[in-house]
PDB file with SEQRES, HELIX, SHEET and CRYST1 records, atoms N, CA, C and O in Angstrom:
SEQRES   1 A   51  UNK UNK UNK UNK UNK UNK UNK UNK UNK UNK UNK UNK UNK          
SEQRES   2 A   51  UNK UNK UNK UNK UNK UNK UNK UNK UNK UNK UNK UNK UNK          
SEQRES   3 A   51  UNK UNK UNK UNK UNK UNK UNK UNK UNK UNK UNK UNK UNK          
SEQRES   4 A   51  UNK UNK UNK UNK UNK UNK UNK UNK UNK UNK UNK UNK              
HELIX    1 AA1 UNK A    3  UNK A   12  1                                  10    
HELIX    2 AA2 UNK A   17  UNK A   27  1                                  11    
HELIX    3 AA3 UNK A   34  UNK A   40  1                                   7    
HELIX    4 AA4 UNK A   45  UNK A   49  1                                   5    
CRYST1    1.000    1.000    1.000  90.00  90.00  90.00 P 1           1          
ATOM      1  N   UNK A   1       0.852  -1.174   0.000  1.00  0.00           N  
ATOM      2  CA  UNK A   1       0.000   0.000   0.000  1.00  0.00           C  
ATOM      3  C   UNK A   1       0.898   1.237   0.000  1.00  0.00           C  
ATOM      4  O   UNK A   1       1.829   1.362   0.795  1.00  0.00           O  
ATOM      5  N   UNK A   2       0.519   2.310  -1.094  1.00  0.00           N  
ATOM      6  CA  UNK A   2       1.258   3.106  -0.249  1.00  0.00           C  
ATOM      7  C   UNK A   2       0.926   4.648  -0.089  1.00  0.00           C  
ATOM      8  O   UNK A   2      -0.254   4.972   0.050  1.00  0.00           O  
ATOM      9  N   UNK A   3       1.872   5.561  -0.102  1.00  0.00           N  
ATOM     10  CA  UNK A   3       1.081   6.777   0.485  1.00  0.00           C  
ATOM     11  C   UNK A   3      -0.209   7.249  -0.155  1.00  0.00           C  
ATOM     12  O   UNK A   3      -1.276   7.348   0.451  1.00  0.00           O  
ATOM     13  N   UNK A   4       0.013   7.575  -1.629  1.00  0.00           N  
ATOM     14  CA  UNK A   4      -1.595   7.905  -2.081  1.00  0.00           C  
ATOM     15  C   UNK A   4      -2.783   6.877  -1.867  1.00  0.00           C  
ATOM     16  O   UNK A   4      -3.914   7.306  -2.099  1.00  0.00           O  
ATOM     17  N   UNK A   5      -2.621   5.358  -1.383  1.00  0.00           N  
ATOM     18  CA  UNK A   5      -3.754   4.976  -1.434  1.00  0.00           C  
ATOM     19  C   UNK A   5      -3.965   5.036   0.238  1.00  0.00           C  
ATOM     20  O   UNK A   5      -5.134   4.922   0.605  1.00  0.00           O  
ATOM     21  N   UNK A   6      -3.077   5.182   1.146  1.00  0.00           N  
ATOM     22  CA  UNK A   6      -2.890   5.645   2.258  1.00  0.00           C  
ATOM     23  C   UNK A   6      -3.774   7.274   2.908  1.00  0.00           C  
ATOM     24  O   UNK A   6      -3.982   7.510   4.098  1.00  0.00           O  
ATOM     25  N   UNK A   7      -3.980   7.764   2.274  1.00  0.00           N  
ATOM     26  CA  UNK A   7      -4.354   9.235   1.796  1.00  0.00           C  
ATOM     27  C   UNK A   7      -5.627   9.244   1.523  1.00  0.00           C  
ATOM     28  O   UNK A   7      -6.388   9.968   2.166  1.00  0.00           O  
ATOM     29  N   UNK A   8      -6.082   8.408   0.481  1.00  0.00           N  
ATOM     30  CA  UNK A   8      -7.485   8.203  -0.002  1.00  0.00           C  
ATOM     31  C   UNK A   8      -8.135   7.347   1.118  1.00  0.00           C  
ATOM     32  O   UNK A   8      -9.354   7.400   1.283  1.00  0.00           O  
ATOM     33  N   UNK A   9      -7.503   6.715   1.739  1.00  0.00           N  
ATOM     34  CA  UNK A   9      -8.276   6.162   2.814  1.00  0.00           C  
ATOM     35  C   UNK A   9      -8.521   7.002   3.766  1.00  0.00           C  
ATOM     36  O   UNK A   9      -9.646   6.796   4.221  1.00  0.00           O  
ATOM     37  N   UNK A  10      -7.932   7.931   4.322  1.00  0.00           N  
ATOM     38  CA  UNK A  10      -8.001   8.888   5.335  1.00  0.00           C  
ATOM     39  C   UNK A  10      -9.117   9.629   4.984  1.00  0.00           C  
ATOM     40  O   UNK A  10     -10.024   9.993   5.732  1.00  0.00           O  
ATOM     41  N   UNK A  11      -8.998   9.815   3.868  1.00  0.00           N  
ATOM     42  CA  UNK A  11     -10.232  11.296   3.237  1.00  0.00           C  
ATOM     43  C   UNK A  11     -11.495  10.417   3.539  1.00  0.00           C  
ATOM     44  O   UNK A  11     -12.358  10.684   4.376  1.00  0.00           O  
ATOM     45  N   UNK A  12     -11.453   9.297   2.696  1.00  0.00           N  
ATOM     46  CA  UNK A  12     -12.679   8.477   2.960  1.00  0.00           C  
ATOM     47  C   UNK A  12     -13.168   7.839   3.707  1.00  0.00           C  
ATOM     48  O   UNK A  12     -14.268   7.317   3.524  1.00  0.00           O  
ATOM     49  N   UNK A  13     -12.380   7.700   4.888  1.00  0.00           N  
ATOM     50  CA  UNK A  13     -13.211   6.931   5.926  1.00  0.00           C  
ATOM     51  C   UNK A  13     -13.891   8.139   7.086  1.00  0.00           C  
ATOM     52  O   UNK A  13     -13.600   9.170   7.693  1.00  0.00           O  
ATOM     53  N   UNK A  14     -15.144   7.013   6.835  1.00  0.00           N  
ATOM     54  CA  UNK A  14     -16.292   7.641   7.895  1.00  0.00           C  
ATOM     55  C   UNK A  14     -15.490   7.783   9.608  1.00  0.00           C  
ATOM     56  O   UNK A  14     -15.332   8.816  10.260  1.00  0.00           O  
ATOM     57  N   UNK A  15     -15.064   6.237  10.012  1.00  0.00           N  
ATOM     58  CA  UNK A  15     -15.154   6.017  11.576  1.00  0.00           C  
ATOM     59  C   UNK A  15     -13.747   7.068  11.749  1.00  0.00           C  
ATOM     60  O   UNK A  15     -12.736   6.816  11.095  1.00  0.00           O  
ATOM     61  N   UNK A  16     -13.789   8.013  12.500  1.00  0.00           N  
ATOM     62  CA  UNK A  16     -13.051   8.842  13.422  1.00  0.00           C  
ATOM     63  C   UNK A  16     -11.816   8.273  13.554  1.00  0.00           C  
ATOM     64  O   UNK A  16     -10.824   8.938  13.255  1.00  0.00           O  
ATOM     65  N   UNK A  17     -11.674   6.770  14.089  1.00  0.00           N  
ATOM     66  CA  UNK A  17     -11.464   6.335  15.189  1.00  0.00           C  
ATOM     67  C   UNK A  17     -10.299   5.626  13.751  1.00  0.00           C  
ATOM     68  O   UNK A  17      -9.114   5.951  13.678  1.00  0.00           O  
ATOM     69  N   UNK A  18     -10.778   4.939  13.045  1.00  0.00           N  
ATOM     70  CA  UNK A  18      -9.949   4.348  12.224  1.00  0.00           C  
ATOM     71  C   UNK A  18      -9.556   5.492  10.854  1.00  0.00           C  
ATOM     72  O   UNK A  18      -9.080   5.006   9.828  1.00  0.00           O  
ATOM     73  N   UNK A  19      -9.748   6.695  10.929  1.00  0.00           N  
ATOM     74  CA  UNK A  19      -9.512   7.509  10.228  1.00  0.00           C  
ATOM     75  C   UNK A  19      -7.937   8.013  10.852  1.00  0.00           C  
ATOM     76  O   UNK A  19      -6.912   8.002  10.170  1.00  0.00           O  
ATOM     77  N   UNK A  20      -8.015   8.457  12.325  1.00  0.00           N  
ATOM     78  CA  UNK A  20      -6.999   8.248  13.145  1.00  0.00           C  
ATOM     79  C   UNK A  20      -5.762   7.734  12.679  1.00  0.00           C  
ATOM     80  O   UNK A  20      -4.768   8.330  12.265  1.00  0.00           O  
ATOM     81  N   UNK A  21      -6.046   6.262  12.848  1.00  0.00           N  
ATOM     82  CA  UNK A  21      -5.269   4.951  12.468  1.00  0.00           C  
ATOM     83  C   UNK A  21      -4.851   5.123  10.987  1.00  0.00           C  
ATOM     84  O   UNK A  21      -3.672   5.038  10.643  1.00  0.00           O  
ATOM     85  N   UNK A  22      -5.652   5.318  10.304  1.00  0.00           N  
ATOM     86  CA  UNK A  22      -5.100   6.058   9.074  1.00  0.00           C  
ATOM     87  C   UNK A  22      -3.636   6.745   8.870  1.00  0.00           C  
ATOM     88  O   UNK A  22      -2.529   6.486   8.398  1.00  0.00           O  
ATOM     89  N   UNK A  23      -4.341   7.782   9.527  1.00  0.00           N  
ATOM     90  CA  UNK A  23      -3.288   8.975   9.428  1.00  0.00           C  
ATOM     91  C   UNK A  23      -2.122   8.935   9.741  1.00  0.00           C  
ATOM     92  O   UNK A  23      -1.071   9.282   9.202  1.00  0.00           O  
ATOM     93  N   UNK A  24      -2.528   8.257  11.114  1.00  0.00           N  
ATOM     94  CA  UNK A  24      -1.080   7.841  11.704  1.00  0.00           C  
ATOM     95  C   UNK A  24      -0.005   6.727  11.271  1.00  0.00           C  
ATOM     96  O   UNK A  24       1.090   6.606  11.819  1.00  0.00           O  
ATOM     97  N   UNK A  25      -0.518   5.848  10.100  1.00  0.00           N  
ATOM     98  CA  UNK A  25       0.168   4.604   9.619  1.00  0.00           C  
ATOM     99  C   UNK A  25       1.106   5.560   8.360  1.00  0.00           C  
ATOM    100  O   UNK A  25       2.271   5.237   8.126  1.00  0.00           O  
ATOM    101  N   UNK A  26       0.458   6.713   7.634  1.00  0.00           N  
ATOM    102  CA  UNK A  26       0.607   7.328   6.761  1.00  0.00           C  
ATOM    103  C   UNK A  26       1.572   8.191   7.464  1.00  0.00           C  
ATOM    104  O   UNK A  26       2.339   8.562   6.575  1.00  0.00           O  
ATOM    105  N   UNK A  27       1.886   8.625   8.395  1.00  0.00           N  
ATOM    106  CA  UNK A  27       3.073   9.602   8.692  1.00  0.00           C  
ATOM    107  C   UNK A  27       4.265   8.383   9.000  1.00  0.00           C  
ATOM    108  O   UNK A  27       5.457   8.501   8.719  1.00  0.00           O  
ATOM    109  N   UNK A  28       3.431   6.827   9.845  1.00  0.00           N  
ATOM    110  CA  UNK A  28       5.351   6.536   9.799  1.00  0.00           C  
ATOM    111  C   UNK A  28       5.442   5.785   8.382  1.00  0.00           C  
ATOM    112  O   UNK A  28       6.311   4.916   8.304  1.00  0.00           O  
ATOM    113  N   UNK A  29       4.749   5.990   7.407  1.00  0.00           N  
ATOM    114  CA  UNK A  29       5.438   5.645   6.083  1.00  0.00           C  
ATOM    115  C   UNK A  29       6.011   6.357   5.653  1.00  0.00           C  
ATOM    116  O   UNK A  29       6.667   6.050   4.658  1.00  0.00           O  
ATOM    117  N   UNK A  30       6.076   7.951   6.285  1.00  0.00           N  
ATOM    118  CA  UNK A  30       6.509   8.970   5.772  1.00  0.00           C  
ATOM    119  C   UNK A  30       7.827   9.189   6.195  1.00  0.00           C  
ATOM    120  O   UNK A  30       8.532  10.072   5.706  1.00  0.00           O  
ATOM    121  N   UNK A  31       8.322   8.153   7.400  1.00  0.00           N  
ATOM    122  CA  UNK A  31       9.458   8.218   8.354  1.00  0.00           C  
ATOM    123  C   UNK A  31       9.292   8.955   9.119  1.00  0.00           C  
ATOM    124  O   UNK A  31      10.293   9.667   9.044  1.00  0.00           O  
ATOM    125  N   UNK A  32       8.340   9.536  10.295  1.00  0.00           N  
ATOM    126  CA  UNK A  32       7.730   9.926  11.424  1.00  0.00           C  
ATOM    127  C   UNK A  32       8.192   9.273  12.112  1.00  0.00           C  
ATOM    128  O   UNK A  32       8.301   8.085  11.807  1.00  0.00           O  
ATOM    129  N   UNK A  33       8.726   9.803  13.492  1.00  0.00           N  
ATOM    130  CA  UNK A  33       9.033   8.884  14.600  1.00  0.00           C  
ATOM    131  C   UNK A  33       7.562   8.634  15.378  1.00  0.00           C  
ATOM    132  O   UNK A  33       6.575   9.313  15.097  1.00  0.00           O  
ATOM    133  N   UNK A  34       7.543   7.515  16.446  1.00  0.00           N  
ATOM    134  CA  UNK A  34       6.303   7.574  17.040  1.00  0.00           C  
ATOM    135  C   UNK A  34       5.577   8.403  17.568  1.00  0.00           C  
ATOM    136  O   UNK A  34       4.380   8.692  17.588  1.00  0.00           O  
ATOM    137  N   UNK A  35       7.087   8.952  18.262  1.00  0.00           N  
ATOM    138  CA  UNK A  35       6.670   9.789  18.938  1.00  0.00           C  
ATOM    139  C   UNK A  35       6.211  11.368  18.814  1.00  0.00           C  
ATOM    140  O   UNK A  35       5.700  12.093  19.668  1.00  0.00           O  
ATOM    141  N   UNK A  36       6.605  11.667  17.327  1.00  0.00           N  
ATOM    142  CA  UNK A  36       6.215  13.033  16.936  1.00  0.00           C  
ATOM    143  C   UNK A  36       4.825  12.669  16.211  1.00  0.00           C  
ATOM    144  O   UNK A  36       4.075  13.609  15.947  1.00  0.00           O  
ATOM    145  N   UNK A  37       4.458  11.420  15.889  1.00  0.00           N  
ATOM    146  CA  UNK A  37       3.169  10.992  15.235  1.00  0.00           C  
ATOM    147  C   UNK A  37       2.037  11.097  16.619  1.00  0.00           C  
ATOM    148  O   UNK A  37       0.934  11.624  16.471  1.00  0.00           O  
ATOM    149  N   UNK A  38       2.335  10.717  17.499  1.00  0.00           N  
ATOM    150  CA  UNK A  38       1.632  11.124  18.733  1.00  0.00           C  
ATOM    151  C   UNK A  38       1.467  12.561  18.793  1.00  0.00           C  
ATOM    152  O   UNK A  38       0.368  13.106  18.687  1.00  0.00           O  
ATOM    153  N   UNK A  39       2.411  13.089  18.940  1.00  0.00           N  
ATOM    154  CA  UNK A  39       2.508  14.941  19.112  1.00  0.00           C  
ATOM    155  C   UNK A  39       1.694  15.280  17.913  1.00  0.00           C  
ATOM    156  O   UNK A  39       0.672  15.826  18.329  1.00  0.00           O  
ATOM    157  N   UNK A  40       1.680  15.190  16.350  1.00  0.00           N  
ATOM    158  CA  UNK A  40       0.984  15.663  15.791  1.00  0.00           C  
ATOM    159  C   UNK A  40      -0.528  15.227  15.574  1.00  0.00           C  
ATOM    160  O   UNK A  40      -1.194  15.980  14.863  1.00  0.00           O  
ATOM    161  N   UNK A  41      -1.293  13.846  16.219  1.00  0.00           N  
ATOM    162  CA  UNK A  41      -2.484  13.839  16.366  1.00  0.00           C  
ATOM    163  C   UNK A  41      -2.933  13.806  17.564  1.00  0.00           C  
ATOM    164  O   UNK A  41      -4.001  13.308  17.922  1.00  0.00           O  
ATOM    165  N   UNK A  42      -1.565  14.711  18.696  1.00  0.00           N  
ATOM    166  CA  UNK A  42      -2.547  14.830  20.423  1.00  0.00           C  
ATOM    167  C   UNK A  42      -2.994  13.770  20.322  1.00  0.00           C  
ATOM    168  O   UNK A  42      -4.178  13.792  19.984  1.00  0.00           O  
ATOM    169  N   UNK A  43      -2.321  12.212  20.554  1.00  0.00           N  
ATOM    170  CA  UNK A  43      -2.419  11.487  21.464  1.00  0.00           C  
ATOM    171  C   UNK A  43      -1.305  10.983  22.190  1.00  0.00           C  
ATOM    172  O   UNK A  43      -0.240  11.593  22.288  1.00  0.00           O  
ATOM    173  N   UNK A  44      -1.597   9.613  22.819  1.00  0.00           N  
ATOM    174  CA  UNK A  44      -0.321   9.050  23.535  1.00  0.00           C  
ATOM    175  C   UNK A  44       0.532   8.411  22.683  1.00  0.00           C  
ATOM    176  O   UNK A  44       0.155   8.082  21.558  1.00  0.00           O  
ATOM    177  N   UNK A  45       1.849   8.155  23.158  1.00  0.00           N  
ATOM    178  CA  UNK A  45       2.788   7.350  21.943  1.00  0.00           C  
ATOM    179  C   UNK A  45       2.435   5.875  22.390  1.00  0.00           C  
ATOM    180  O   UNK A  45       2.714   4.875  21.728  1.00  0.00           O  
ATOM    181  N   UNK A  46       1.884   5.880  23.415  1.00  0.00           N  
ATOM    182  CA  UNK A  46       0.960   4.214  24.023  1.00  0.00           C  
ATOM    183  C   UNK A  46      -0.111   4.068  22.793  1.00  0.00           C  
ATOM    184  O   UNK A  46      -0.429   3.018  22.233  1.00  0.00           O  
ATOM    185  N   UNK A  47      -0.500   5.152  22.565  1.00  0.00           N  
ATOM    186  CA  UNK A  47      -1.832   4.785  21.796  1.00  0.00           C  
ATOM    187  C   UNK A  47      -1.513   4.491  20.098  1.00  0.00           C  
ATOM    188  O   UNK A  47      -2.241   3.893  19.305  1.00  0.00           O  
ATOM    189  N   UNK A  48      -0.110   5.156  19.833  1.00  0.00           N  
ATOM    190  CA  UNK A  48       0.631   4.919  18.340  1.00  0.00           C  
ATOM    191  C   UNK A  48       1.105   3.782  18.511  1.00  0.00           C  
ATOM    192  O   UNK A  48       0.895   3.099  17.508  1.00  0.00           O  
ATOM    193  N   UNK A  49       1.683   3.202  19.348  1.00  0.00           N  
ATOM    194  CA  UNK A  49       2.435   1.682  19.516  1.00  0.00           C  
ATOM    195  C   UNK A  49       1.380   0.730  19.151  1.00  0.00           C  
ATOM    196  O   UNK A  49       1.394  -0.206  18.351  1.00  0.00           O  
ATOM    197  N   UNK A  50       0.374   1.231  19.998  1.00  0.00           N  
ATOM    198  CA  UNK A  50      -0.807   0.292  20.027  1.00  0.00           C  
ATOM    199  C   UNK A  50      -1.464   0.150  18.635  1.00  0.00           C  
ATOM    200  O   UNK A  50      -2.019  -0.900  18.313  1.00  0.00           O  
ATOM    201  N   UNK A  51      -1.406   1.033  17.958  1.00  0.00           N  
ATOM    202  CA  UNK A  51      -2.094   0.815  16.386  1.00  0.00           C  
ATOM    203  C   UNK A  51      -0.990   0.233  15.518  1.00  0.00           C  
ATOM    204  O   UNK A  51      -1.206  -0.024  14.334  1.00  0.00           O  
TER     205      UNK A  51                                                      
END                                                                             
């Protein structure tokens, strides 16, 4: 998969929650550390590990 279809999933998904999960799979493809992927969607880096 990769970033543009990564992208189109984000835009298009309804659930919040896995829109999230999205986003965040799409920044460490981008080479994001966890922990700034946490900082940029205000959550925990518990909660990035966890996805």
């Amino acid at each position: 998969m990769n970033n543009l279809n990564l992208a189109a999933l984000v835009k298009s998904e309804k659930s919040a929650r896995k829109r999230m999960r999205y986003l965040a799979l799409l920044h460490f493809t981008e080479g994001h550390s966890r922990t700034a992927i946490a900082n940029m969607l205000k959550v925990s880096r518990t909660s990035v590990n966890t996805w």
